[in-house]
Each structure stands twice: as C-alpha cells, then as structure tokens.
C-alpha distance (Angstrom), angle and dihedral (degrees) to the residues before:
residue distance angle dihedral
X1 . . .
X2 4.04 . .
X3 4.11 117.5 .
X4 3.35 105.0 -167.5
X5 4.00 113.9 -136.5
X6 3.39 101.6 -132.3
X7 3.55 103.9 101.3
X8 3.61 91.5 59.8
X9 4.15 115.1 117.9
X10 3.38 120.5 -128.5
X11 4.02 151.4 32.3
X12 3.55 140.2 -103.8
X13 4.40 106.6 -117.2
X14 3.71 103.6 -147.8
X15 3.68 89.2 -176.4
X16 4.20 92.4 58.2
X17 3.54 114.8 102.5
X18 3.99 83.5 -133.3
X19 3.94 116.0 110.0
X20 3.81 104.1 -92.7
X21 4.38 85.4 -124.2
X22 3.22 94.5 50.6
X23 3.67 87.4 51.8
X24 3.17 84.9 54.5
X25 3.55 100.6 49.4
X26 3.68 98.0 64.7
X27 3.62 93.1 48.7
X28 3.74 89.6 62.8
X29 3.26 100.5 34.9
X30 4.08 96.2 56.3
X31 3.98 85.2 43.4
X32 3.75 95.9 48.6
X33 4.18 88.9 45.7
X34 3.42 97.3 41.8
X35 4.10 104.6 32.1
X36 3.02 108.2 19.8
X37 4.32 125.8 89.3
X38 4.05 110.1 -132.7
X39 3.78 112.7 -105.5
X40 4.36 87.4 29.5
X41 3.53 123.9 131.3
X42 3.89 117.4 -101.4
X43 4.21 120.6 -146.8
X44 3.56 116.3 -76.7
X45 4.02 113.0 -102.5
X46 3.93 91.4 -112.2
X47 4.04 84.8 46.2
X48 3.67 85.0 58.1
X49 4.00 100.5 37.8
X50 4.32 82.2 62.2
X51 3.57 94.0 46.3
X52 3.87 95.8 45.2
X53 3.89 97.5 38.9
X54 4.17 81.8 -137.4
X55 3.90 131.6 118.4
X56 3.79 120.0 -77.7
X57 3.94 77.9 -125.2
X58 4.05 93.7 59.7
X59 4.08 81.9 48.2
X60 3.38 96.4 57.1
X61 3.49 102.0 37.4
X62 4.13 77.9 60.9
X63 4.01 97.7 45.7
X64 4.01 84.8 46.6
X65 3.72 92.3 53.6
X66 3.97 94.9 41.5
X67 4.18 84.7 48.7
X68 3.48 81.2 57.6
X69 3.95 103.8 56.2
X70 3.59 82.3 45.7
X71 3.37 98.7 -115.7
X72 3.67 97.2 107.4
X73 4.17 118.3 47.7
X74 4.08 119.3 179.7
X75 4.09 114.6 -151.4
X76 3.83 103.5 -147.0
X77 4.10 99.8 -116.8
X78 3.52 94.0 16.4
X79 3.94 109.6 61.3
X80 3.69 134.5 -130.2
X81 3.97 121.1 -27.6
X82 3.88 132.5 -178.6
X83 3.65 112.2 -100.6
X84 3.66 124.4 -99.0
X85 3.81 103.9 -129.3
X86 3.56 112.2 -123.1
X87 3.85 122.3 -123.3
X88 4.16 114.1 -127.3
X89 4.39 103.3 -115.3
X90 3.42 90.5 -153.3
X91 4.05 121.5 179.7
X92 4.27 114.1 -97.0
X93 3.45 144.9 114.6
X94 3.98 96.7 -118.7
X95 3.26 133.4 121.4
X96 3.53 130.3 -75.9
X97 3.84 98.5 -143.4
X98 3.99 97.0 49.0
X99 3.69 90.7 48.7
X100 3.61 101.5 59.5
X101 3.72 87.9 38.6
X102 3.57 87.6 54.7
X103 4.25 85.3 55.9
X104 3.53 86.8 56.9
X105 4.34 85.8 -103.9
X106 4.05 123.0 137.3
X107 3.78 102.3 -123.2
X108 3.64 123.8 -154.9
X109 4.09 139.6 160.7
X110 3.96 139.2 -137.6
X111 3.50 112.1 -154.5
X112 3.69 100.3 -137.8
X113 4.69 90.3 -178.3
X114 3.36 134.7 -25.5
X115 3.84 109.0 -172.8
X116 3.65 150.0 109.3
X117 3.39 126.9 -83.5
X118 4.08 147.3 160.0
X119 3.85 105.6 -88.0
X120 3.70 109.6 -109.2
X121 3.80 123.6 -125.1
X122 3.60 84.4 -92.8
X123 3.58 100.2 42.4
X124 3.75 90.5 57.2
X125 3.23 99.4 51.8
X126 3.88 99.3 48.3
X127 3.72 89.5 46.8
X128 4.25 91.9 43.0
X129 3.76 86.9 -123.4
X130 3.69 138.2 123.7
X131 3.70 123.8 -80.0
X132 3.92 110.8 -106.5
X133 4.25 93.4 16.8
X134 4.32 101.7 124.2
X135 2.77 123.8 -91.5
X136 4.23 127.6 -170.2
X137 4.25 110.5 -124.2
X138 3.15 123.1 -151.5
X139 3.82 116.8 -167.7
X140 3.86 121.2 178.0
X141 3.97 142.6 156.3
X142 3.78 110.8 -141.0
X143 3.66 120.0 -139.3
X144 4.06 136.0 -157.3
X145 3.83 112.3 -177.8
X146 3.68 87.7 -19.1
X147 3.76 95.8 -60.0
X148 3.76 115.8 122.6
X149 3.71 104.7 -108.7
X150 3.92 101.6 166.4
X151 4.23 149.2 -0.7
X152 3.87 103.7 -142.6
X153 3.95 116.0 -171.9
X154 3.92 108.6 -167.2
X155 4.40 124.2 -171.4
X156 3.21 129.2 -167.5
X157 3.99 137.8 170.6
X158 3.47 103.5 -89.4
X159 3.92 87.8 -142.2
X160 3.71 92.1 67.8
X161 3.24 98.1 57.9
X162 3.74 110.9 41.4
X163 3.79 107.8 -176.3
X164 3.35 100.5 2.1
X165 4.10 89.5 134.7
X166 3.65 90.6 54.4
X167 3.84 100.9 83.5
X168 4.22 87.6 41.4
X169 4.03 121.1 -117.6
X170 3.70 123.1 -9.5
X171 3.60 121.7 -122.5
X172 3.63 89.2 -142.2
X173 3.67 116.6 17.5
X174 3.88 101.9 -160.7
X175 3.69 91.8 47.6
X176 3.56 94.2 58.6
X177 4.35 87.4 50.5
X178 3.70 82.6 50.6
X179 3.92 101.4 42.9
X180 3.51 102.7 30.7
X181 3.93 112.0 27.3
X182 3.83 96.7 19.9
X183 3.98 98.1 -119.9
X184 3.91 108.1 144.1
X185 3.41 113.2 -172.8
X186 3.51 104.1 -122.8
X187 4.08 108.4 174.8
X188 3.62 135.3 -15.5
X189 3.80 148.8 -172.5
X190 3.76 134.1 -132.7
X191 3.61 147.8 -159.6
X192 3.37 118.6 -145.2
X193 3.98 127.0 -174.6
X194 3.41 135.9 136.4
X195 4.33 120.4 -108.2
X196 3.30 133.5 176.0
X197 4.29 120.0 -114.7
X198 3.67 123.0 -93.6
X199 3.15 120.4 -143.8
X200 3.71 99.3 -92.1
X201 3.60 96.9 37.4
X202 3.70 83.1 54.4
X203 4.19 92.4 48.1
X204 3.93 84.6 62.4
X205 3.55 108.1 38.5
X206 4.33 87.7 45.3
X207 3.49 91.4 -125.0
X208 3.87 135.0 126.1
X209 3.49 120.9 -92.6
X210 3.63 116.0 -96.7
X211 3.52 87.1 29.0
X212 4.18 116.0 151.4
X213 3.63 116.8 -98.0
X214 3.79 139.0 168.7
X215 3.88 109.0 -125.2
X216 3.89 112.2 -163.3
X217 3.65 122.9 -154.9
X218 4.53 108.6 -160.8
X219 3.71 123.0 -167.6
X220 4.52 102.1 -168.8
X221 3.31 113.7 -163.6
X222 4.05 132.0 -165.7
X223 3.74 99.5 -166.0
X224 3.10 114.4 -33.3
X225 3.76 92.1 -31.2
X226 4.18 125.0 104.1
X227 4.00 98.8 -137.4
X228 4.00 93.9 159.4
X229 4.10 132.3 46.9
X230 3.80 113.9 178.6
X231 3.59 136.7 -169.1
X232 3.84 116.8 -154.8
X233 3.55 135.2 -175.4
X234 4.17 120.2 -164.4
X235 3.79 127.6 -168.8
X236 3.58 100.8 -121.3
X237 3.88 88.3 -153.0
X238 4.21 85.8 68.3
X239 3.41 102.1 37.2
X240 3.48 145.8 66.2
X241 3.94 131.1 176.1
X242 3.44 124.1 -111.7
X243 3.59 120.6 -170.1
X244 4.23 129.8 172.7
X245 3.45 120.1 -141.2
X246 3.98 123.9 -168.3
X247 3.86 128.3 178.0
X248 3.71 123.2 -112.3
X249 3.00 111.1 -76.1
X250 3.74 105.3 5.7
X251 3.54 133.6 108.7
X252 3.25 132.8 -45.4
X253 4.19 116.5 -83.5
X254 3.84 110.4 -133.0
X255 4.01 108.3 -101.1
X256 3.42 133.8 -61.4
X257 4.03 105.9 -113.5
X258 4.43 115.5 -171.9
X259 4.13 125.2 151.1
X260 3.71 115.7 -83.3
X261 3.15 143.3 -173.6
C-alpha cells in the first residue's frame, strides 16, 4: 500500500549546522509517534527523497536509524511500517485481564479446552506426579484489542480441584483456586527461552511459521507444594522481557510484574 508523505510536518534547514539525516530523523520520528497508527505503512524512501529534495542516501541513513529505535520496522517485500510497541512481560502472579486494562488494552480470552486428561510423560514430570494420574487442562488464546497476544496451556492435579469442569471455563483461573479451593499462589518459577512457532502455535497467534516467540515454562507453588504447570507462548513482536536485578544485599528491586492468569 502507498502513504503518500505529504502530510508529514516539517522541513529540511540546509543552512543548520545539523546533519541533513538527522534532520530528517526527527521529522519522521515525531510524525510516525504522533500521526501515525502502530502496524501502518510509512512513505516509501523515494516518496520521501521528492518530498525532502535530499538524497535517497540521507533518507535511508534516517529510516536505518529510526529502525533502530524501534520505532520504524521494514518487512522485506512489503516496505516500511510503524512499529508495533512492544508490551514489558514482566515476572508476577497477576492477572492477565487487569494488566492490559491497566495499559489502557481491551483484554479478552478463547478457550481453546478445558478438560481432563492422563498426564503426559511430560506433564508428570513437571508436576512430580505419575504418568497417566488426571490432570485438569486448561487451553486458552489471550487477546488485547482483539489481536492475539498469547497461547497459555495451564495443568493442574485433577485431585485438587474436584469439579472444577463442572461449572465450564473460568474467567480467571487463579481466582477460582483462591476463591473456591483456597490455593493462593504464593511463589513461582519460570523458564524462559526463546523458540520458534509451529505451525499451530503460529495459526493462533497470526503469525508466520517459524516466527520468534518466548515460550515460558511456570512451576506455582502453595507452600511448598507445585499445584500449577503452565505452558506459554509470547509473540516476540509484542513483547519484550523485563527483568530487575539487585546486588546482594542491597535494597529491594521494585516488583516483578508478567501476565497471569
């Protein structure tokens, strides 16, 4: 799709003792922040070597620096685009729903399954269980202005939470622990690594195949006791990790903040 340039503010001082590019750069960078939707397509660089009267060279030293802040990314065969700002996945047992209200984001949830099943090899072993012994799934597709954000995959004992699949999915799963069968979460661990998306992983988060993700792996405790193992998938494109770090001994770091259910 062609955007045409010339609704973009501003003019290029030849007499400034200011680098024509970076000039440049601020012009496009207030007009992409402050006019521009996230995700929309920017001017072409010959569009903007016209409207600026400069060298493609100058323009793309200016694209190139703006791809750099991130505010700028190019899609090979596509052109230039505004960047999609990405969302901090910071580290705490919150829910999912207030925190991307709090960002000023509509969240909402697909339930993908929620049944009972024989724990898989895997299962078992992340939850320190026996192979086969039910387990409660809990499958959904996270949502944030009705863009796919996230595929969480949540286990649980089955014995915990006896009946739990009679009154059909839970709007919030670790309220209903809390409210209903008196498990608090009250610390956790997690796995972080990057992956790349399989196809169906890919289907659901509308990306390409292949795609970089970050997968987390969570351990919940109550006590001393693992009651929750999740599976989650991130679009790498919305998300970027944010982790505090403190000194022995010093004070305190402010608190860890990440999606939950």
């Amino acid at each position: 799709m062609s955007v045409s340039s010339a609704a973009i503010e501003g003019e290029i001082d030849v007499s400034s003792s200011t680098a024509k590019h970076v000039q440049l750069r601020d012009i496009l960078r207030r007009h992409a922040q402050e006019r521009c939707e996230p995700g929309g397509a920017f001017p072409s660089e010959r569009d903007l070597t016209e409207r600026f009267g400069v060298a493609r060279m100058t323009v793309r030293q200016a694209i190139d620096s703006l791809v750099a802040e991130q505010v700028l990314e190019r899609i090979v065969g596509l052109g230039t685009f505004v960047r999609q700002p990405k969302l901090d996945l910071q580290v705490k047992l919150t829910s999912y729903s207030e925190e991307m209200q709090r960002r000023g984001m509509v969240p909402d949830a697909r339930v993908l399954s929620f049944e009972q099943i024989g724990a898989t090899p895997l299962v078992a072993r992340e939850l320190q269980i026996e192979e086969g012994q039910p387990v409660v799934r809990f499958r959904r597709q996270l949502l944030a202005d009705a863009e796919p954000m996230s595929v969480d995959e949540n286990f649980i004992p089955a014995q915990r939470v006896p009946g739990i699949l009679d009154e059909g999915p839970p709007s919030s799963l670790y309220n209903v622990l809390s409210e209903r069968y008196g498990l608090i979460m009250e610390w956790g661990e997690d796995t972080i690594e990057a992956t790349a998306a399989q196809p169906s992983i890919a289907r659901l988060l509308n990306v390409d195949i292949g795609s970089p993700l970050l997968k987390i792996q969570r351990h919940a405790y109550v006590s001393k006791t693992m009651v929750d193992f999740s599976i989650s998938y991130y679009r790498a494109d919305r998300y970027k990790l944010w982790v505090p770090l403190q000194r022995p001994g010093g004070r305190a770091p402010r608190s860890y903040n990440v999606k939950r259910y």
